[in-house]
LONUVEX-417903 format. One record per residue (C-alpha): residue number from 1; residue in one letter; z, x, y. Coordinates in Angstrom, 1 decimal, decimal comma. Example, Ala and Ser with C-alpha at 12.3 -4.5 7.8 and 13.67 -1.06 7.14 Angstrom:
2
+-----+--------+--------+--------+--------+
: num : residu :      w :      u :      v :
+-----+--------+--------+--------+--------+
:   1 :      A :    7,8 :   12,3 :   -4,5 :
:   2 :      S :    7,1 :   13,7 :   -1,1 :
+-----+--------+--------+--------+--------+
END
This chain:
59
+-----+--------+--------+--------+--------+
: num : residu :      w :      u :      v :
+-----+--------+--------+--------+--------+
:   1 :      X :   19,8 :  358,7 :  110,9 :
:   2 :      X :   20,2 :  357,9 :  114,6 :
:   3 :      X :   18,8 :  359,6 :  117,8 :
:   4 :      X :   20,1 :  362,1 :  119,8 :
:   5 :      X :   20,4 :  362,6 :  123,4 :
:   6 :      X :   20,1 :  366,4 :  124,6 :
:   7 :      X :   20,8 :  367,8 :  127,8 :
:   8 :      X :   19,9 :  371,0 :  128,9 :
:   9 :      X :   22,9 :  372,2 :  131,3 :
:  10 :      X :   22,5 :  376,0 :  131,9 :
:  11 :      X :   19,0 :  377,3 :  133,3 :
:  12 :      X :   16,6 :  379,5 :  130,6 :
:  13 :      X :   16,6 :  382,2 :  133,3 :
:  14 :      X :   17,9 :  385,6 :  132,1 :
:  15 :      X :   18,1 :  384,2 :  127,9 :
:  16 :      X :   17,1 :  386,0 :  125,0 :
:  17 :      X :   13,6 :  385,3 :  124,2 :
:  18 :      X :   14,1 :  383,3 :  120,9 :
:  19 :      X :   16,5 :  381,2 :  122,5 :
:  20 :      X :   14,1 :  380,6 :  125,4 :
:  21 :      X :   11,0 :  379,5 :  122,9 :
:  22 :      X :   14,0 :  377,3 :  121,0 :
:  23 :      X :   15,0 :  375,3 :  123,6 :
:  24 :      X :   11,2 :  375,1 :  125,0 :
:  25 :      X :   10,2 :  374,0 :  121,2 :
:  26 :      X :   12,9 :  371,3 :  121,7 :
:  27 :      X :   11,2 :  369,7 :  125,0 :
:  28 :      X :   14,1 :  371,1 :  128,0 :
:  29 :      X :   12,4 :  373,3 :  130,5 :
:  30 :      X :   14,7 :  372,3 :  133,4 :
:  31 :      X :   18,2 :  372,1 :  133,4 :
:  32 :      X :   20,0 :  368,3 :  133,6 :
:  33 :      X :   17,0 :  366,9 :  132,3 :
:  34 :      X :   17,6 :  365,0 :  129,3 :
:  35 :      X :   15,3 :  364,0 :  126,1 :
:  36 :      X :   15,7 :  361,9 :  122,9 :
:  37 :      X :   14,8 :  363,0 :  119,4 :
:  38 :      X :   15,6 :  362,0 :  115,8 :
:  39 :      X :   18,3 :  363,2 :  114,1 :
:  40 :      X :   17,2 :  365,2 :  111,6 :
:  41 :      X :   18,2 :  368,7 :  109,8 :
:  42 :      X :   15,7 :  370,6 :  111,7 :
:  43 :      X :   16,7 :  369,6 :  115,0 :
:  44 :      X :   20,2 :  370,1 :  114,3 :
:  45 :      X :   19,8 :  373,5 :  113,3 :
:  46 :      X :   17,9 :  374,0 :  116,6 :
:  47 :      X :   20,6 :  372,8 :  118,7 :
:  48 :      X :   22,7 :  374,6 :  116,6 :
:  49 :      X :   21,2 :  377,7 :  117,9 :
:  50 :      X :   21,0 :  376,8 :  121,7 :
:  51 :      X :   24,4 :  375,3 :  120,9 :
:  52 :      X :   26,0 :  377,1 :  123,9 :
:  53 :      X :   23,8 :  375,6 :  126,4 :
:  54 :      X :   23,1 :  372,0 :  125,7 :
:  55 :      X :   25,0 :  368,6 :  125,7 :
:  56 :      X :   24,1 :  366,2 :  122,7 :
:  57 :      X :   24,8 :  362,6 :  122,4 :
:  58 :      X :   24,6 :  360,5 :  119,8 :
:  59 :      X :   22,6 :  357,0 :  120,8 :
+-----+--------+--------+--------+--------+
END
């Protein structure tokens, strides 16, 4: 398993709470800033939910 760019391209203002604590537990708290994290089941299913409002890469 690879790493995965994520990019965080709408703000958190205004989101449901879950969604919110999600993307927070995934490391974006400001839009267009990016991280890196392993590719794993977990954090898919993270992104999965926040799917709507992130851009993932594959490195």
């Amino acid at each position: 398993m690879g790493d995965l760019k994520i990019t965080l391209t709408r703000s958190l203002i205004g989101q449901k709470p879950s969604i919110r604590k999600t993307a927070i537990a995934l490391g974006l708290k400001r839009p267009n800033k990016s991280i890196i994290r392993k590719d794993t089941p977990y954090i898919r299913g993270m992104i999965r939910k926040v799917s709507f409002m992130v851009k993932v890469e594959e490195l």
